[in-house]
N, C-alpha and C positions, 0 to 999 in steps of 0.2 A: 398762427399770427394773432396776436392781440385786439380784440374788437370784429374778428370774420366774421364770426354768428351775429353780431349789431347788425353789421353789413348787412347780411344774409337778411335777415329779417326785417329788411324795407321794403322786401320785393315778398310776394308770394310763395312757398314750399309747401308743398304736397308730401306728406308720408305717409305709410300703410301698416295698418296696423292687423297682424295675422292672428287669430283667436281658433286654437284648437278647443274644440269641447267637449267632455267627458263627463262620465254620469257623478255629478255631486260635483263639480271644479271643472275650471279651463286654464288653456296656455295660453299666451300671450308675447308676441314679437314684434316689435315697431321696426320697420324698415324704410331707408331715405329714399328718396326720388332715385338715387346710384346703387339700392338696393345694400344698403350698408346699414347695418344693423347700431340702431340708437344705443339702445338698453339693453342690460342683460334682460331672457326671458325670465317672465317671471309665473306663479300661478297663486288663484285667486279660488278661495272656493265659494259655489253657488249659494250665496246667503246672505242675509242684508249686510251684514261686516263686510262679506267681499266686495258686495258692488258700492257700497260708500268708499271702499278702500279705491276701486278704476276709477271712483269721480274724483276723488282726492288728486288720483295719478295725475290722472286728463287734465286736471285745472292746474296740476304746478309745471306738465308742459308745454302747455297754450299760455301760460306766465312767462315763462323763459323765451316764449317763439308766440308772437302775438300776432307776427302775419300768417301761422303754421296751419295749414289743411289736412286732415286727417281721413284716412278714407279705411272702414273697418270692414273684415270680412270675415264670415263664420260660416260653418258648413251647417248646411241640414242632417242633424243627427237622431231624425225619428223623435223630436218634440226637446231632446236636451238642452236644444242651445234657444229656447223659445224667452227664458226668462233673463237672458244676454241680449239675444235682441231687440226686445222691448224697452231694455234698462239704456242700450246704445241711442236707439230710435225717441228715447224721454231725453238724453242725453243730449241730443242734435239741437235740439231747442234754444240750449243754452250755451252747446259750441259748433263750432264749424266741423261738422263732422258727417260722413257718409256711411249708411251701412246698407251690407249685401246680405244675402243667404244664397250662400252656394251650394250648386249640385255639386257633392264628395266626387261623384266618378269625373267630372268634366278637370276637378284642381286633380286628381288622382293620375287623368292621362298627360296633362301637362307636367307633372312632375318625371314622369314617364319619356316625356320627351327631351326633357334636358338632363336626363340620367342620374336623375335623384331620387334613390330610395327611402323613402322615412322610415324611421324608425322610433321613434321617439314623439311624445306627446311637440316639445319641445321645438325638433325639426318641422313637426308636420306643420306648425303655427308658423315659424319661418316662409315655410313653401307657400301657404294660406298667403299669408304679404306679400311673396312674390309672386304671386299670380296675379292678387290685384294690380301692382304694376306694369306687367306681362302682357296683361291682356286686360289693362282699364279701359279701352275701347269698347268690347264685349262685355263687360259687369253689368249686371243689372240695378240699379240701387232707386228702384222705385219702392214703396213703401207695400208689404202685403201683410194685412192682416191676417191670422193666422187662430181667430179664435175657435173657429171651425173645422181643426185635423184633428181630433182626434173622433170627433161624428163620422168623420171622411175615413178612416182609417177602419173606425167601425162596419162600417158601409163596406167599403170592402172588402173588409174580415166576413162579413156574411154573404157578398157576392159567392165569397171562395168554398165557404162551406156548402153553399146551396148547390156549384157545379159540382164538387164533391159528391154531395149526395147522389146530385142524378151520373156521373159515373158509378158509382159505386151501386145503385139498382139498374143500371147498365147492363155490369157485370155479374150481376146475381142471377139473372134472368137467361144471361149465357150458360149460366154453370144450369137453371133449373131445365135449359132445352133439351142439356149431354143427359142429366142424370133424371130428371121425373117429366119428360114430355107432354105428359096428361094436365099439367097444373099450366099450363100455357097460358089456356085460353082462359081464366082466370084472373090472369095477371097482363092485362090490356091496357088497363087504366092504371097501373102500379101494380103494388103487391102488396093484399090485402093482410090485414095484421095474423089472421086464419093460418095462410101459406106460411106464412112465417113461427107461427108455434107448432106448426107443423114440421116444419123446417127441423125444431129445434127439439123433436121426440125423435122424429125420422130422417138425421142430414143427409143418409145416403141411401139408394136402393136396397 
């Protein structure tokens, strides 16, 4: 009918906007309050051109829909989607607009649930908007700086090598009790660098 979206937009709408991210570019899917897909998907790759291009987008839909709410969600993809969510979050500023960082396995089990496989960049951003609708109750969209994961991640990565190690002189110490039982007592405190060029003229009995 002639004039419904006038109508429509005296009152408040809420839409979601689903953002899959991938290494160098992301998807994108706007979904209505009845989970009815606006726009075709479309993608954008990670670059000033691209994200001038989302403002562009953003400002000629909040043009057309001037009461319109937009509530954006992205998953945590190990730092990719870090320069999306900052660009969303400077974004907010200047429009009505919400954003998440979602845990992958939590949108992952919920698509699970209503027996939607993704398969597609494409789909997954779809599922992404429909969960924020889904479960806008549970969304988080408090603001997390995130200057600090990849220190975190570092951190870590050397937790992992340090347990590493000491399994691994764990098990060396096993193997020296079967095969050289005399070097035991020796290697109390660790296993001094000695034992081990030793090791490495003599590995077996």
């Amino acid at each position: 009918m002639p004039g419904i979206f006038n109508l429509l937009d005296l009152y408040a709408m809420k839409w979601y906007l689903g953002i899959d991210v991938s290494k160098g570019y992301a998807d994108f899917a706007l979904l209505s309050d009845l989970l009815v897909q606006q726009e075709e998907t479309f993608q954008l790759d990670d670059t000033r051109l691209g994200h001038e291009q989302l403002e562009l987008w953003l400002d000629s839909i909040f043009k057309q829909h001037p009461s319109l709410e937009i509530d954006c969600g992205l998953e945590s993809t190990g730092g990719f989607e870090n320069n999306w969510y900052a660009l969303l979050i400077r974004l907010s500023s200047s429009f009505p607009l919400r954003v998440s960082r979602l845990n992958p396995s939590v949108v992952k089990n919920a698509s699970r649930a209503v027996l939607n496989a993704n398969k597609t960049d494409a789909e997954s951003a779809r599922e992404i908007a429909g969960y924020l609708k889904r479960y806008e109750d549970q969304v988080d969209y408090s603001y997390r700086d995130n200057q600090y994961t990849s220190f975190r991640s570092l951190h870590n990565h050397l937790e992992l090598v340090t347990k590493q190690k000491t399994q691994l002189i764990n098990e060396l110490k096993q193997l020296l009790y079967s095969g050289f039982p005399e070097l035991q007592r020796f290697c109390k405190q660790g296993i001094p660098n000695w034992v081990l060029s030793l090791l490495i003229k003599y590995p077996s009995p």
